[in-house]
C-alpha positions as CSV (number, residue, x, y, z in Angstrom):
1,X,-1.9,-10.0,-17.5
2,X,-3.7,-6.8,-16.8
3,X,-6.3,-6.1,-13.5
4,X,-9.2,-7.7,-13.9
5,X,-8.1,-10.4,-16.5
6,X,-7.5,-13.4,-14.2
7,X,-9.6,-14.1,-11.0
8,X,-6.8,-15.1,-9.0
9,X,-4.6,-12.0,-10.1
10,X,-7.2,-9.7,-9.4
11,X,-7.9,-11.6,-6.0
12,X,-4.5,-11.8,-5.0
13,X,-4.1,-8.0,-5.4
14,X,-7.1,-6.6,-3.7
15,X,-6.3,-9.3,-0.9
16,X,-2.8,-7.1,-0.6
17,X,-5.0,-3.8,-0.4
18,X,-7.2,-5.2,2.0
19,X,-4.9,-6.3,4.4
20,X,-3.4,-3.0,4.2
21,X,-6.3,-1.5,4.8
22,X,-6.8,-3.3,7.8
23,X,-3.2,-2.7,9.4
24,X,-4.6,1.0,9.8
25,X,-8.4,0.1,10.8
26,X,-8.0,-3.3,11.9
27,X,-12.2,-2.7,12.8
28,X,-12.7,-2.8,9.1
29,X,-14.8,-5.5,7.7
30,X,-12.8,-5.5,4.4
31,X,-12.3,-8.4,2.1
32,X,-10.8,-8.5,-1.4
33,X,-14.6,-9.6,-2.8
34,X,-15.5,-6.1,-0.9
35,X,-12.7,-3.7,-1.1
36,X,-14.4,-0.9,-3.8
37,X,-17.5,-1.4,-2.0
38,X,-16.3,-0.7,1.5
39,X,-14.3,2.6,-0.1
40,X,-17.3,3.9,-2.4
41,X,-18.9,5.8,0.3
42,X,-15.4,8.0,1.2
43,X,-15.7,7.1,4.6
44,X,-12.1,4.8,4.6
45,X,-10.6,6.8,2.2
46,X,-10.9,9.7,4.3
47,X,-9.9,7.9,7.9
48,X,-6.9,6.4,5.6
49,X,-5.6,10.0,5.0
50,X,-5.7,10.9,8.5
51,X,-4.2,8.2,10.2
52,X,-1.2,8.1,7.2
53,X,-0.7,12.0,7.2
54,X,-1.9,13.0,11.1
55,X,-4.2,15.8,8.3
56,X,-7.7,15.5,9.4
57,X,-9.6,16.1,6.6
58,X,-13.3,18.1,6.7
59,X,-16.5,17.1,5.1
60,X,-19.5,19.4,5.4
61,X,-22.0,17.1,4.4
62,X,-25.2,16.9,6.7
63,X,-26.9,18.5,4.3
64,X,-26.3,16.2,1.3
65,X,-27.8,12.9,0.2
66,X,-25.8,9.4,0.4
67,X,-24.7,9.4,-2.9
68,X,-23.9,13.5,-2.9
69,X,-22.2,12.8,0.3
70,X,-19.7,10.1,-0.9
71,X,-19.0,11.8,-3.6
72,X,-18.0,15.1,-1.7
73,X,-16.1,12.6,0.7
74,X,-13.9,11.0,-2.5
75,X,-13.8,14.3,-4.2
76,X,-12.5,15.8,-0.3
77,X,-9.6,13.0,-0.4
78,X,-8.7,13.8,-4.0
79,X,-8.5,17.7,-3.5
80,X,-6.1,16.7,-0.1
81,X,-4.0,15.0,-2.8
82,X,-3.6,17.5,-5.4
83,X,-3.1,20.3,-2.7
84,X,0.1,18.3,-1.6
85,X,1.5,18.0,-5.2
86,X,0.3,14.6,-6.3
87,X,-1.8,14.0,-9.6
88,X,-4.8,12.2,-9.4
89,X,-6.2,13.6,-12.7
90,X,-6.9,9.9,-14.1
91,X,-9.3,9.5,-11.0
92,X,-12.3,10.8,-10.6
93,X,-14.7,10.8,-7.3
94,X,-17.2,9.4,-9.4
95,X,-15.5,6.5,-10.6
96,X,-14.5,5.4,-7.0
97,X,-18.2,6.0,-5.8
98,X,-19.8,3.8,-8.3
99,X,-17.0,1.5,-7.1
100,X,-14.5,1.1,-10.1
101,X,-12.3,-1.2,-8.8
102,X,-9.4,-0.2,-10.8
103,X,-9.8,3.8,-9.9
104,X,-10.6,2.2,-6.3
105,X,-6.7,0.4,-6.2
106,X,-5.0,3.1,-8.2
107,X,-6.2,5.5,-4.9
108,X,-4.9,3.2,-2.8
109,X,-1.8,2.7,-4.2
110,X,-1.0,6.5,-4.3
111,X,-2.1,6.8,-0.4
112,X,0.6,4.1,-0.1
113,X,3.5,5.4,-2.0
114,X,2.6,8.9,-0.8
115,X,2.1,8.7,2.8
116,X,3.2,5.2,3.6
117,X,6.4,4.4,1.9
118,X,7.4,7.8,2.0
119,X,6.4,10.6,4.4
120,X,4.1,13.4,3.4
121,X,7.3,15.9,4.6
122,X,8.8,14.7,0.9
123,X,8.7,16.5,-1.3
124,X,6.3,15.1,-3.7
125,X,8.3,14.7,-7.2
126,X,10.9,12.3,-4.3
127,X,7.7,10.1,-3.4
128,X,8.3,7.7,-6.7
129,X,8.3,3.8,-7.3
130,X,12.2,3.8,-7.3
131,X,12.9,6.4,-4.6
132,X,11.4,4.1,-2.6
133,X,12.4,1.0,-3.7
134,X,16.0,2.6,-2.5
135,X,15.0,3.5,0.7
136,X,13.9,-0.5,0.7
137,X,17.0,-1.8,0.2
138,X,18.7,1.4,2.2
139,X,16.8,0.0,5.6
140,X,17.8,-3.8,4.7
141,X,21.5,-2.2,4.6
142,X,21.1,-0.9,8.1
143,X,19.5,-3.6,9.5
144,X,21.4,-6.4,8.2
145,X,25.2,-4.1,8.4
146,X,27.2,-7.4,7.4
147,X,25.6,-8.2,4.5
148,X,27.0,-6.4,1.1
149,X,23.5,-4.7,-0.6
150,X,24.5,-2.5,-3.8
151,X,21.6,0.2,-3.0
152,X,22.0,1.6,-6.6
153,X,21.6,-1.8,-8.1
154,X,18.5,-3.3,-9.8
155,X,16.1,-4.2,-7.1
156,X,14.8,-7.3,-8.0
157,X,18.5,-8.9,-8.7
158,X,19.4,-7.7,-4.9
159,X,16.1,-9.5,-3.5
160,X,15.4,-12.5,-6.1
161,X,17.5,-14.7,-4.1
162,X,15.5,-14.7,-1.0
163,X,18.2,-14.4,1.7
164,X,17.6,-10.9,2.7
165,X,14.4,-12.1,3.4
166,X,15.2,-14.9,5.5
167,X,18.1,-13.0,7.3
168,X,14.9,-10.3,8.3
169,X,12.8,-13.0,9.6
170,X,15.5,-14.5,11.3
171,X,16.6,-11.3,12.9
172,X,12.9,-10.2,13.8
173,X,11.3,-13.6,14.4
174,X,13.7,-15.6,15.8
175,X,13.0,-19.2,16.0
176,X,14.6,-22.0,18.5
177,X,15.7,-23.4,15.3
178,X,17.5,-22.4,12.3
179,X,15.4,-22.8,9.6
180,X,17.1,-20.7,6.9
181,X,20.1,-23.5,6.7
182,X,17.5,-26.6,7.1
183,X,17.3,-28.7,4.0
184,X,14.9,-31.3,3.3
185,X,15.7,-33.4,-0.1
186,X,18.1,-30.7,-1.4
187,X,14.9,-28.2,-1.0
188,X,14.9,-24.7,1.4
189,X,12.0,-25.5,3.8
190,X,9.6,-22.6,3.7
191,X,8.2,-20.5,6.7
């Protein structure tokens, strides 16, 4: 099902976006109903390079109307992208301004791989999907050292289970009870 095509799918995703959005500006009113209209303006965009890069980015534009301005803003973020290697040609500062929600994600999700899953010090052809899908199940390896993970295996057949998962949260939330091993009627009681 494609972006856009189901109001739950579409929900679901931009919910994800927003609440990463608001793990770097937890100040931000954003919702998934609002999420290209809180980004249009360039404002976020640009405060979500500089707090995933340490880059503060410059935008000379006192001098411009709201819609100019935004633009330049979007356009600023976009150039900052290029400049480090990454392609943004599909996106335009336009698009994002008038608040295309799928331009407005796509963004997002390269801020995220770039700068958030892997560090702007990579070089940039290293910051990929499966790179860091391997660092993934690299940092489950050292966290959880008794536990056999094949980090050059299919990623979804390491994780599909759910016991990594639940090994995590038990090692990071621990709870006075054990409930990775309680069973209720033969099912796994959820968290």
């Amino acid at each position: 099902m494609a972006l856009g095509e189901g109001k739950c799918t579409s929900e679901g995703i931009t919910k994800v976006y927003a609440e990463w959005i608001k793990s770097y500006i937890p100040a931000c009113d954003v919702t998934p109903a609002t999420t290209q209209d809180c980004l249009r303006d360039g404002q976020i965009l640009c405060k979500l390079i500089e707090l995933t890069t340490g880059s503060p980015l410059v935008c000379n534009d006192q001098e411009l109307n709201s819609t100019e301005a935004s633009n330049l803003k979007v356009q600023t973020v976009l150039d900052f992208l290029e400049i480090n290697g990454i392609d943004t040609k599909n996106i335009s500062a336009d698009d994002i301004a008038e608040g295309s929600l799928k331009e407005t994600l796509d963004l997002l999700w390269i801020i995220i791989l770039h700068f958030d899953v892997h560090t702007k010090n990579r070089a940039a052809y290293q910051r990929s999907v499966s790179m860091g899908k391997r660092f993934l199940l690299e940092w489950i390896s050292r966290e959880l050292p008794d536990t056999s993970i094949d980090t050059k295996g299919f990623f979804m057949d390491t994780l599909q289970s759910g016991s990594f998962l639940a090994k995590l949260i038990a090692k990071y939330c621990p709870l006075e009870e054990d409930v990775t091993s309680k069973e209720e009627g033969g099912d796994i009681l959820c968290i």
